[in-house]
C-alpha positions, 0 to 999 in steps of 0.5 A: 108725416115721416112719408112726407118729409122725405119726400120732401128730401128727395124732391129738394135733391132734385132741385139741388142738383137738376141745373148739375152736369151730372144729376144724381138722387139718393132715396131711402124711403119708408113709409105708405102710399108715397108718390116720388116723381124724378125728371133728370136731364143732363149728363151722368144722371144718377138715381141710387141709394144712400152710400159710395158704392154706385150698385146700392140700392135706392130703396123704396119701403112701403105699400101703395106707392107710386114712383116714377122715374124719367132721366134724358141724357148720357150715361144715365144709371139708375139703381133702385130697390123696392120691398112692399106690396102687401096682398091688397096693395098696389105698387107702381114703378114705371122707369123711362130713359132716353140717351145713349149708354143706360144701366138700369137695375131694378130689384122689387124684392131688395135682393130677396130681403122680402116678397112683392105682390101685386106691383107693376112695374115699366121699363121703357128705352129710347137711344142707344146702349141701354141696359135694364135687368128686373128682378121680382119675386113675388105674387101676381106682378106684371112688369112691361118693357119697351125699346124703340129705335135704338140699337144694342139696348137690352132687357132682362126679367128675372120673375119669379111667383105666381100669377105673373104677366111680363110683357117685352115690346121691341121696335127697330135697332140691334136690341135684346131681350130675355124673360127668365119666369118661374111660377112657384105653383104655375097659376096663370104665368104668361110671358109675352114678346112682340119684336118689330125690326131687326138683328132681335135676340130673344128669349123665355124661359119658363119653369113651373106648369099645370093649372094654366101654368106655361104660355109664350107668345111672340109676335117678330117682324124683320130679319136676323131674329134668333128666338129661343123658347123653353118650357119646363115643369111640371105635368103639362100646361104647355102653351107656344104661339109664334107670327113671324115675318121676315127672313134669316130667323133661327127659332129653337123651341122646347117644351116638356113636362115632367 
């Protein structure tokens, strides 16, 4: 009854708020298997936790929960903090932004207050501007990432477990994008770009191999790319794949084991 009723809080915000110049939702909620659904259009749209300062986190506390996130405008920010995700379960926080000027903050663990397994996280960016920075710790997490025709958007994973799966799509525009994974046991912890367009700067870093540890594959189309891969750790599990086409590309790759 409690995951119910806060649901019903949140929702009711949404509609206090949706018909605001500047949208804003506070969510700190508790309970299993939730479904939050937020549609903000407008300017200044917020999502975030319960307090005055903007970096708190809304906070998701729960198993099997499903969260979705679509804000359109300008200057969207969305702050959010989710800890669940026990062996068995299965959380989803998908995220989408289109507008200009976008800071998104996602943070599975709530700044390393507890794991998260087995969660699903997507990030998708249409505009100008935007920036997302994901942090997850825990096991067998999959985050994907999309940007498409915008310039200066950026995307950042900061993953850190076993069995991970992060993916980063980019298309069109000035845009970045950097994998930062290190597998705690280097079990099947595969890092995967496709970048279609121009003036792309990427990058994966992955620490911790052996027993299918490392994999980086990158697909690039265009011109201006500047790639960098790194490989690190521990007594091989080394795996690179790279298709480029265009010109003006800089690849800098490293792979050890050590």
């Amino acid at each position: 009854m409690k995951t119910k009723f806060l649901a019903a809080m949140i929702l009711l915000g949404i509609a206090n708020y949706i018909q605001a110049a500047d949208n804003k939702v506070y969510i700190d909620q508790v309970g299993d298997r939730s479904t939050i659904a937020i549609t903000q259009d407008g300017t200044s749209n917020t999502v975030k936790g319960v307090g005055i300062a903007q970096d708190t986190n809304a906070k998701i506390y729960g198993d099997d929960t499903a969260v979705t996130i679509n804000q359109t405008g300008v200057n969207n920010m969305l702050t959010m903090g989710v800890n669940g995700g026990a062996l068995g379960s299965t959380n989803i926080l998908n995220y989408s932004v289109q507008g200009n000027n976008g800071i998104s903050t996602i943070n599975c663990n709530n700044a390393d207050t507890g794991k998260c397994n087995q969660n699903n996280i997507g990030i998708t960016q249409v505009g100008n501007n935007s920036t997302s920075n994901i942090t997850v710790n825990g096991e067998n997490n999959v985050v994907t990432g999309s940007s498409t025709g915008g310039n200066n958007n950026s995307i950042t994973v900061n993953i850190t477990g076993d069995g991970l799966q992060p993916a980063i799509a980019i298309t069109g525009g000035g845009n970045n994008a950097t994998i930062n994974m290190t597998p705690t046991a280097g079990v099947n912890s595969t890092g995967t770009m496709t970048i279609t367009g121009s003036s792309n700067t990427v990058s994966i870093n992955q620490t911790g191999g052996a027993v299918l540890g490392h994999s980086a594959t990158l697909t690039v189309g265009g011109s201006g790319n500047t790639i960098a891969v790194t490989q690190t750790g521990t007594a091989g599990d080394n795996l690179f794949s790279l298709q480029s086409t265009g010109s003006t590309n800089n690849f800098t790759i490293t792979q050890t084991a050590q």
